[in-house]
PASEKOL-746171 format. One record per atom (N, C-alpha, C): y, z, x. Coordinates in steps of 0.001 Angstrom, whole numbers, plus 500000, padded with zeros to 6 digits. Atoms other than C-alpha are relative to their C-alpha. Layout:
N
YZX/...
//
This chain:
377
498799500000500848/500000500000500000/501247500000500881/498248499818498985/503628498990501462/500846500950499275/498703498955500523/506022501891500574/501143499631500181/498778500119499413/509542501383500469/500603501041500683/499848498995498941/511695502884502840/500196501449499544/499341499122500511/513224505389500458/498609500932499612/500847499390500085/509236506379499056/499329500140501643/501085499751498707/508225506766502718/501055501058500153/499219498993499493/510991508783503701/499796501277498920/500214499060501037/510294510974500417/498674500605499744/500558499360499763/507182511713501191/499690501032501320/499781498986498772/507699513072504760/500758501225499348/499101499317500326/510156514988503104/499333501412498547/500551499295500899/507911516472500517/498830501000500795/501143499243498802/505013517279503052/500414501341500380/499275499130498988/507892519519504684/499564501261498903/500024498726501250/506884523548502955/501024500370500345/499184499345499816/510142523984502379/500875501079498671/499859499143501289/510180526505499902/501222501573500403/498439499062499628/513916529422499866/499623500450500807/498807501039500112/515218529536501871/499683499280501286/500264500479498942/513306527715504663/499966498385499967/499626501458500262/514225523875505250/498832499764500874/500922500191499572/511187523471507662/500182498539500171/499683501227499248/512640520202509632/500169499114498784/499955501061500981/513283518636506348/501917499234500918/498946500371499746/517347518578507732/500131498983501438/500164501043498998/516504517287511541/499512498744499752/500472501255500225/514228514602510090/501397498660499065/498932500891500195/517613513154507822/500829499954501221/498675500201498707/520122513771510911/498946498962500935/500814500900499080/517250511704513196/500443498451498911/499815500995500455/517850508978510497/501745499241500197/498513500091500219/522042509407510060/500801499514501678/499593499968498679/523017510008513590/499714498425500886/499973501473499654/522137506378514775/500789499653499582/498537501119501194/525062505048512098/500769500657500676/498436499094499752/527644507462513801/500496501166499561/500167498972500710/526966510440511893/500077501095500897/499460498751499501/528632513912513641/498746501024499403/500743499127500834/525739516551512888/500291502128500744/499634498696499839/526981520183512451/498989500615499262/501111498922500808/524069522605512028/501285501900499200/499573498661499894/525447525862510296/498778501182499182/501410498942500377/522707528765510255/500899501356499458/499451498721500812/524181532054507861/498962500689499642/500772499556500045/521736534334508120/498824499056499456/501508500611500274/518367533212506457/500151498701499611/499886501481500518/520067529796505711/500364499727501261/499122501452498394/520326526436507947/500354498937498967/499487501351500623/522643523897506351/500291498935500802/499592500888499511/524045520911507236/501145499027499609/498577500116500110/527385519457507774/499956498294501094/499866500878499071/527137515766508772/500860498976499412/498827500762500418/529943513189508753/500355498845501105/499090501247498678/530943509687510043/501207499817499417/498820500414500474/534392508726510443/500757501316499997/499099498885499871/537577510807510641/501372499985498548/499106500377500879/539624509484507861/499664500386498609/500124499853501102/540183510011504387/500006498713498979/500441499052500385/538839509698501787/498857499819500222/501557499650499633/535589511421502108/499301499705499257/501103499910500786/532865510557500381/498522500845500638/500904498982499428/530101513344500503/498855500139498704/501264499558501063/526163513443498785/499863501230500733/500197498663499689/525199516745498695/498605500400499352/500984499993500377/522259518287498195/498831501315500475/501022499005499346/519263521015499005/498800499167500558/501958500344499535/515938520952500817/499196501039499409/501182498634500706/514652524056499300/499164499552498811/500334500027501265/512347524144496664/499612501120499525/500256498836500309/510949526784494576/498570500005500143/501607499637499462/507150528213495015/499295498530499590/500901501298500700/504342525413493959/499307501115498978/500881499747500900/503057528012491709/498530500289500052/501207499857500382/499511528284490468/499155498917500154/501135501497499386/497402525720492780/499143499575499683/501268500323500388/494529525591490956/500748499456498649/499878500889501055/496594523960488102/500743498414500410/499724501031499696/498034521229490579/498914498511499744/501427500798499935/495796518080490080/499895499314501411/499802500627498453/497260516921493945/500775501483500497/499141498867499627/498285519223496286/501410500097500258/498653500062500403/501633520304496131/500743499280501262/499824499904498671/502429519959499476/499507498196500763/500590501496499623/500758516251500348/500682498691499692/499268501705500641/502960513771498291/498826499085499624/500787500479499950/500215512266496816/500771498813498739/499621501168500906/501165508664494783/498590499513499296/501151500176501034/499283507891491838/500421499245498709/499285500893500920/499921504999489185/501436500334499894/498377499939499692/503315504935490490/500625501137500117/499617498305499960/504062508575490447/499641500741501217/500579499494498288/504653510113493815/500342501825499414/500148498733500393/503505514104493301/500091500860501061/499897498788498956/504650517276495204/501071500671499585/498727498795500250/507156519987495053/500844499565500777/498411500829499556/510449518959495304/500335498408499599/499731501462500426/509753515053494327/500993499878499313/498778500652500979/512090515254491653/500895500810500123/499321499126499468/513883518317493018/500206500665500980/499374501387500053/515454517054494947/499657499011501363/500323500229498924/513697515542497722/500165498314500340/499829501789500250/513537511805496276/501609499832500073/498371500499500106/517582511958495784/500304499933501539/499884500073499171/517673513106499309/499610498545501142/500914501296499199/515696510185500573/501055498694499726/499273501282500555/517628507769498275/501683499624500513/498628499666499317/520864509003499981/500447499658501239/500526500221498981/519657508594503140/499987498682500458/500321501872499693/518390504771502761/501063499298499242/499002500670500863/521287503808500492/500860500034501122/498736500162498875/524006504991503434/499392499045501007/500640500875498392/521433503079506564/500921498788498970/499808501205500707/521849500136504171/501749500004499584/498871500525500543/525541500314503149/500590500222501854/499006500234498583/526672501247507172/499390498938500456/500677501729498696/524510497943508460/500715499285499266/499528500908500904/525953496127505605/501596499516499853/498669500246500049/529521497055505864/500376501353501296/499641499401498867/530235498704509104/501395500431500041/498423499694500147/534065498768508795/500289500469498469/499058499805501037/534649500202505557/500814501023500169/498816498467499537/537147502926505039/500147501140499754/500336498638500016/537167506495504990/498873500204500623/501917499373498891/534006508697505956/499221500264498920/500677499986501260/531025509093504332/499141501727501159/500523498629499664/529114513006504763/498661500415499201/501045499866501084/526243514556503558/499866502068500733/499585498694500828/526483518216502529/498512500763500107/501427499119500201/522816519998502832/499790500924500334/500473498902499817/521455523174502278/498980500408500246/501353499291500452/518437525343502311/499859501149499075/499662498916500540/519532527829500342/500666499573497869/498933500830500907/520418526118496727/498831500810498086/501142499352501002/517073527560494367/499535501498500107/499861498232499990/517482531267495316/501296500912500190/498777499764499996/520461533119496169/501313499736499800/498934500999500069/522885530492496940/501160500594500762/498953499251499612/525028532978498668/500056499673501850/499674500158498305/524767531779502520/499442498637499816/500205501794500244/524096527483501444/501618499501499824/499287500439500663/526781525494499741/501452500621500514/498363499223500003/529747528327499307/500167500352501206/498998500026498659/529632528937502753/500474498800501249/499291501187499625/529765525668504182/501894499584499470/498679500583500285/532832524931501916/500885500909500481/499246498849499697/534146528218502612/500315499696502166/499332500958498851/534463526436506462/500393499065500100/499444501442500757/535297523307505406/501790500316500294/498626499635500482/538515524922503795/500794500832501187/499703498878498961/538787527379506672/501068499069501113/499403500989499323/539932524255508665/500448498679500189/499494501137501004/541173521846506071/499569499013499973/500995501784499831/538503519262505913/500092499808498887/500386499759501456/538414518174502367/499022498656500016/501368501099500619/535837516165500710/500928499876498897/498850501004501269/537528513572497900/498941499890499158/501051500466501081/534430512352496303/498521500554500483/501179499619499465/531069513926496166/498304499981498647/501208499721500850/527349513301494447/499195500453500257/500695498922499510/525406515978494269/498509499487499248/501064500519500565/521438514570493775/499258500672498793/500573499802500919/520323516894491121/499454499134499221/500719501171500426/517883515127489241/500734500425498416/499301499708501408/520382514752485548/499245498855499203/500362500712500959/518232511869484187/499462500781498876/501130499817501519/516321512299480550/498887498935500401/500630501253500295/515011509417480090/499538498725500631/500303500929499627/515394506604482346/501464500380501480/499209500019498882/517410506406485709/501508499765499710/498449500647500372/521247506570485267/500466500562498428/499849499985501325/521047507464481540/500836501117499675/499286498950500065/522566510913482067/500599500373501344/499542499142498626/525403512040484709/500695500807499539/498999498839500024/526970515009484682/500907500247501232/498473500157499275/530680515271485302/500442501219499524/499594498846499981/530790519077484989/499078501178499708/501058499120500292/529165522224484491/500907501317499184/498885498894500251/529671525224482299/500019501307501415/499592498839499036/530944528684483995/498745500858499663/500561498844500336/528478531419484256/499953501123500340/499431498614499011/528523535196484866/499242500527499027/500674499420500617/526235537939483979/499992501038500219/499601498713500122/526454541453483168/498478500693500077/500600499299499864/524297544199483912/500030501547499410/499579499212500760/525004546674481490/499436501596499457/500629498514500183/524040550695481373/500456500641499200/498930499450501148/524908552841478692/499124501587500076/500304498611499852/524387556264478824/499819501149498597/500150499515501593/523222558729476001/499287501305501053/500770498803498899/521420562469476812/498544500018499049/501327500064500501/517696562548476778/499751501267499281/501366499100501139/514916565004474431/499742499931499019/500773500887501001/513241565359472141/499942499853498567/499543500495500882/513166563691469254/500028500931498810/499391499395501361/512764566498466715/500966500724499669/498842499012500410/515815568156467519/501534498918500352/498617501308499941/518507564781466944/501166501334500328/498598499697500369/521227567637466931/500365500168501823/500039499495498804/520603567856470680/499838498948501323/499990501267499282/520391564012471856/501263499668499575/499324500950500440/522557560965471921/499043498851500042/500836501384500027/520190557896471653/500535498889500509/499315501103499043/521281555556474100/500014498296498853/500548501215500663/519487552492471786/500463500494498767/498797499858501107/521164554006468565/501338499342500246/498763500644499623/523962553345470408/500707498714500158/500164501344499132/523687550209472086/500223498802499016/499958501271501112/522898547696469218/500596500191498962/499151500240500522/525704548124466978/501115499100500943/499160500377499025/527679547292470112/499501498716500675/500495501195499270/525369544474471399/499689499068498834/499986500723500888/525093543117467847/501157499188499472/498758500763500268/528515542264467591/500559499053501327/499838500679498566/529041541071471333/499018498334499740/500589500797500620/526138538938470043/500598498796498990/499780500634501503/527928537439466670/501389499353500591/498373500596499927/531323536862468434/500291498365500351/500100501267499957/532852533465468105/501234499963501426/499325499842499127/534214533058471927/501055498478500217/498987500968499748/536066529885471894/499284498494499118/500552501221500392/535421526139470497/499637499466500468/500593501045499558/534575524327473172/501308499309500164/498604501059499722/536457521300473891/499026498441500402/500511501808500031/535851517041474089/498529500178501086/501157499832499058/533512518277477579/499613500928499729/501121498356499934/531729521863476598/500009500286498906/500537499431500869/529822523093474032/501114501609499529/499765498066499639/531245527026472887/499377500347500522/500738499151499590/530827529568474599/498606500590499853/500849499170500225/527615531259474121/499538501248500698/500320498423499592/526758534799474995/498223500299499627/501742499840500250/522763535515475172/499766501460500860/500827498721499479/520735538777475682/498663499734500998/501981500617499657/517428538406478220/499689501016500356/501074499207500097/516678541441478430/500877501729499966/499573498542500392/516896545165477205/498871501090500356/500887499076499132/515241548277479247/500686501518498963/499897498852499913/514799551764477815/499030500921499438/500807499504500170/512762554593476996/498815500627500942/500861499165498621/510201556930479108/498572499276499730/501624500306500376/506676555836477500/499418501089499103/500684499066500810/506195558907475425/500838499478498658/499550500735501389/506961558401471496/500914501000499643/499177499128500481/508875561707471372/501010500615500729/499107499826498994/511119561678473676/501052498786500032/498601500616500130/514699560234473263/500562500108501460/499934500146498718/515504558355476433/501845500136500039/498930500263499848/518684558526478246/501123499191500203/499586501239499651/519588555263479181/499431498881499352/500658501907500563/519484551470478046/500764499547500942/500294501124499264/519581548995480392/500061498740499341/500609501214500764/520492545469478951/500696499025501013/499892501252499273/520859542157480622/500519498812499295/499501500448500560/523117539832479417/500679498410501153/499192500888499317/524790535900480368/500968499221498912/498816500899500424/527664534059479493/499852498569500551/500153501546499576/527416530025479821/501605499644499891/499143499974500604/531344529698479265/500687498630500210/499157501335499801/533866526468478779/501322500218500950/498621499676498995/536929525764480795/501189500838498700/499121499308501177/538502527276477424/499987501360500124/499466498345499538/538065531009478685/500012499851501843/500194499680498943/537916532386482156/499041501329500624/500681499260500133/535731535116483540/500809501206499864/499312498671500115/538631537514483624/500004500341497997/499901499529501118/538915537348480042/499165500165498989/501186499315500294/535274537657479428/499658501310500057/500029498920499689/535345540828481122/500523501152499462/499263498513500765/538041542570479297/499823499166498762/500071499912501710/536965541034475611/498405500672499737/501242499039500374/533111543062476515/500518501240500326/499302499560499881/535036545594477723/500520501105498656/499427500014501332/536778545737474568/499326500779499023/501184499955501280/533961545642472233/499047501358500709/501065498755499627/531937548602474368/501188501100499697/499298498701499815/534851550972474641/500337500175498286/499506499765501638/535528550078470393/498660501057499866/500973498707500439/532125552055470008/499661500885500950/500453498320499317/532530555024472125/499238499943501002/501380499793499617/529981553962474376/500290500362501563/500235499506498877/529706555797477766/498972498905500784/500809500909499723/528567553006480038/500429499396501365/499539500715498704/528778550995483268/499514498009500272/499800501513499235/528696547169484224/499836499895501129/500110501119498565/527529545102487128/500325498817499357/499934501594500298/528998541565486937/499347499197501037/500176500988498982/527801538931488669/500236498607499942/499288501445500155/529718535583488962/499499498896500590/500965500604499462/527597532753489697/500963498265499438/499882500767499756/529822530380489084/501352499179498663/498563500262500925/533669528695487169/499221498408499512/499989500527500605/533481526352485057/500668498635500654/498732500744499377/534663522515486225/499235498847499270/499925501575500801/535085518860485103/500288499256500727/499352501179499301/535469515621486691/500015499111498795/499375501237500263/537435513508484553/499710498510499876/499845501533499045/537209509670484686/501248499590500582/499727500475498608/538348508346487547/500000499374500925/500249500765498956/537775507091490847/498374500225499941/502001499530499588/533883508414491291/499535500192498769/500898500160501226/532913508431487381/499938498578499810/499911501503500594/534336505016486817/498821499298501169/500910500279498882/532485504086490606/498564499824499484/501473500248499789/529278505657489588/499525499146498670/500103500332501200/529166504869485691/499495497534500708/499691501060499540/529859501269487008/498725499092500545/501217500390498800/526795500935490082/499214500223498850/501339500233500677/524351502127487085/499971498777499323/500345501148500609/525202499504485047/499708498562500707/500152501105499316/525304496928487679/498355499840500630/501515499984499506/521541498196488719/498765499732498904/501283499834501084/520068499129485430/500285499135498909/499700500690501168/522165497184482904/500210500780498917/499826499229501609/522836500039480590/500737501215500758/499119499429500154/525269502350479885/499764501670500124/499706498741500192/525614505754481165/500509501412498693/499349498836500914/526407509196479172/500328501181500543/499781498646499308/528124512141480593/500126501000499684/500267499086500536/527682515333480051/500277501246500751/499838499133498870/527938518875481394/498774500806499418/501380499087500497/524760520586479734/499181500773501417/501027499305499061/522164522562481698/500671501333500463/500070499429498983/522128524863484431/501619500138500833/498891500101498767/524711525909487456/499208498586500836/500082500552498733/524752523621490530/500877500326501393/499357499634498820/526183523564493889/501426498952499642/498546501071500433/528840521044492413/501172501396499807/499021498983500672/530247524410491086/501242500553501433/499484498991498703/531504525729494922/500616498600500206/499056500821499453/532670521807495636/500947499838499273/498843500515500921/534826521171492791/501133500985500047/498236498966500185/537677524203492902/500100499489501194/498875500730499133/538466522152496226/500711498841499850/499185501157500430/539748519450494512/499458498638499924/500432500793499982/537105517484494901/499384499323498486/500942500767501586/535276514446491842/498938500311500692/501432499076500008/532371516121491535/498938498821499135/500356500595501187/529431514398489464/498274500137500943/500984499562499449/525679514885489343/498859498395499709/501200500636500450/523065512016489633/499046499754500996/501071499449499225/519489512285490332/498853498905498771/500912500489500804/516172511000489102/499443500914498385/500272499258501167/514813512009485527/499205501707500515/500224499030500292/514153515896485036/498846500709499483/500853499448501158/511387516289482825/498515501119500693/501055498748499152/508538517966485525/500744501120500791/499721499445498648/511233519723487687/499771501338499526/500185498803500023/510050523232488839/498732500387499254/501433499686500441/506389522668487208/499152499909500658/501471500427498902/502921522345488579/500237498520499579/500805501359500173/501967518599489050/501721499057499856/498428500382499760/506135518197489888/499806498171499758/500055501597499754/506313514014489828/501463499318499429/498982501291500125/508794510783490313/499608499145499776/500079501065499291/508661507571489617/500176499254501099/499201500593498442/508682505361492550/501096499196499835/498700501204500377/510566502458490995/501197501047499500/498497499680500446/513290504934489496/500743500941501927/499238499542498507/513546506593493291/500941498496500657/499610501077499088/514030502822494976/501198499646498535/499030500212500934/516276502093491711/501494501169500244/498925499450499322/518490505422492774/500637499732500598/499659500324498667/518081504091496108/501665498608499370/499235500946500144/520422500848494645/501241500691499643/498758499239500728/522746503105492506/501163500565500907/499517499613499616/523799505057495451/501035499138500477/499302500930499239/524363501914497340/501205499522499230/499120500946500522/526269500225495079/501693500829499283/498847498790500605/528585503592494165/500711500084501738/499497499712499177/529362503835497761/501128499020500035/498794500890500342/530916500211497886/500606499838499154/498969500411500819/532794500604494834/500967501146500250/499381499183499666/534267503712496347/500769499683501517/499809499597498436/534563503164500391/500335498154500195/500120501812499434/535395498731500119/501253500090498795/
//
């Protein structure tokens, strides 16, 4: 079987166990590819992360794919039908952890730039590529601290596609040109324990709690807007109680996230729960944890670009969206950068028996190409 370059390079790349936050030569094997075109390669290691910071050209504007090598565990091996770890291709479907997250985008990124610097050697600005190891666990020494040097010494990145795999359906069919905000609370509430036949001598933490988490629940936080759904506010999980049936515990424990639109901010998430705990009396404490603002790219220079290359590859019409998950788009975009996410279809990522098409990888492979020259010519 002849592989193309993009499925050969995507299976080396899958082989690699590079499961959080270890990149396991997945990053040397792209810089061995880049670095021939003229490609500058800045390793930066932050504790248990090694990213990568590579860039040809000194001029503006930047164009920068971005992207992880990490993946998350393979799971439960005895339900793989190939091993996770092998890249095994099978009626067109190349299988392993990471194929569709995101190892194929990486590849396609890779053989799209060889092919657009042989092709057009003089174009203008620089082109970069942005990689982490750190992007499916913490996220706290990947991404935000690269940019967080970046900014340190005013490099900016103008345009950047980050490979997440945003298809549905068919290659191109879905990009996302934003993400919502998210932030999540950790919420303790305090009440005094014993036991239950003498109520005059407790407070019931969980008496307490869900009048106050039922309305936090019901509240209508904003409308949304042309790009974001409303707000939504969700519970995942509520802790309390000792294990005996007569004994009135002291504490609840609940776990809570916010998905939010650019229509609030997290400050004013904070003081409208805030709000609603201190309206019922409730003796209590908060952990936040901010994982990430809310952002939009517009059309533009790099929606109109990419929107553009799909149709010129696939013949059909993009849809943009900001649904899902965080990304690492979230840490590039408050620098001012067009942000936007496209990747191969979604539908196995993070399961056993992970899989890509090949034709929609070498079909990426075109997309990229053809987004670069409508950006950098």
């Amino acid at each position: 079987m002849i592989l193309s370059p993009t499925i050969t390079l995507t299976k080396a790349l899958v082989e690699r166990i590079s499961v959080t936050p270890e990149d396991a030569g997945c990053q040397p094997l792209m810089t061995s590819r880049l670095e021939p075109l003229g490609f500058n390669t800045e390793t930066m290691v932050f504790d248990d992360t090694t990213n990568m910071w590579c860039r040809k050209g000194t001029e503006a504007p930047v164009f920068c794919f971005a992207g992880h090598t990490d993946v998350v565990p393979a799971g439960n091996l005895e339900r793989w039908h190939t091993p996770p770890f092998e890249a095994i291709i099978k009626d067109g479907m190349l299988y392993g952890r990471g194929a569709a997250d995101m190892k194929g985008s990486l590849a396609a990124m890779v053989v799209a730039t060889e092919r657009f610097v042989n092709d057009y050697p003089d174009h203008k600005g620089s082109i970069a590529f942005l990689i982490t190891s750190d992007e499916e666990g913490p996220f706290i020494n990947g991404t935000t601290r690269v940019i967080d040097t970046l900014e340190a010494r005013n490099e900016k990145i103008d345009y950047c596609i980050v490979g997440e795999p945003s298809s549905t359906h068919l290659v191109g069919d879905i990009v996302k040109n934003g993400r919502r905000g998210s932030i999540s609370g950790e919420l303790e509430i305090f009440g005094v324990q014993g036991h239950v036949a003498y109520p005059q001598h407790v407070k019931n933490p969980i008496h307490l709690a869900m009048p106050a988490l039922a309305e936090l629940s019901q509240l209508h936080w904003d409308n949304g807007n042309e790009y974001f759904p409303e707000t939504s506010f969700q519970l995942s999980n509520i802790q309390s109680g000792t294990g005996a049936t007569n004994v009135v515990p002291g504490h609840l424990t609940a776990w809570f996230n916010l998905r939010y639109s650019t229509e609030l901010t997290a400050e004013k998430i904070v003081d409208k729960v805030n709000a609603v705990l201190q309206s019922h009396q409730l003796d209590y404490e908060i952990k936040w944890t901010y994982n990430g603002v809310p952002f939009i790219t517009e059309p533009g220079v790099l929606v109109d670009a990419t929107k553009k290359a799909i149709k010129t590859v696939t013949d059909r019409e993009t849809e943009l969206s900001t649904s899902g998950g965080t990304s690492d788009g979230r840490f590039i975009a408050p620098t001012g950068a067009q942000v936007v996410e496209l990747g191969p279809c979604n539908a196995t990522i993070h399961q056993v028996n992970e899989c890509v098409k090949c034709d929609d990888l070498d079909q990426l492979t075109d997309i990229y190409y053809q987004t670069l020259k409508n950006v950098l010519l």
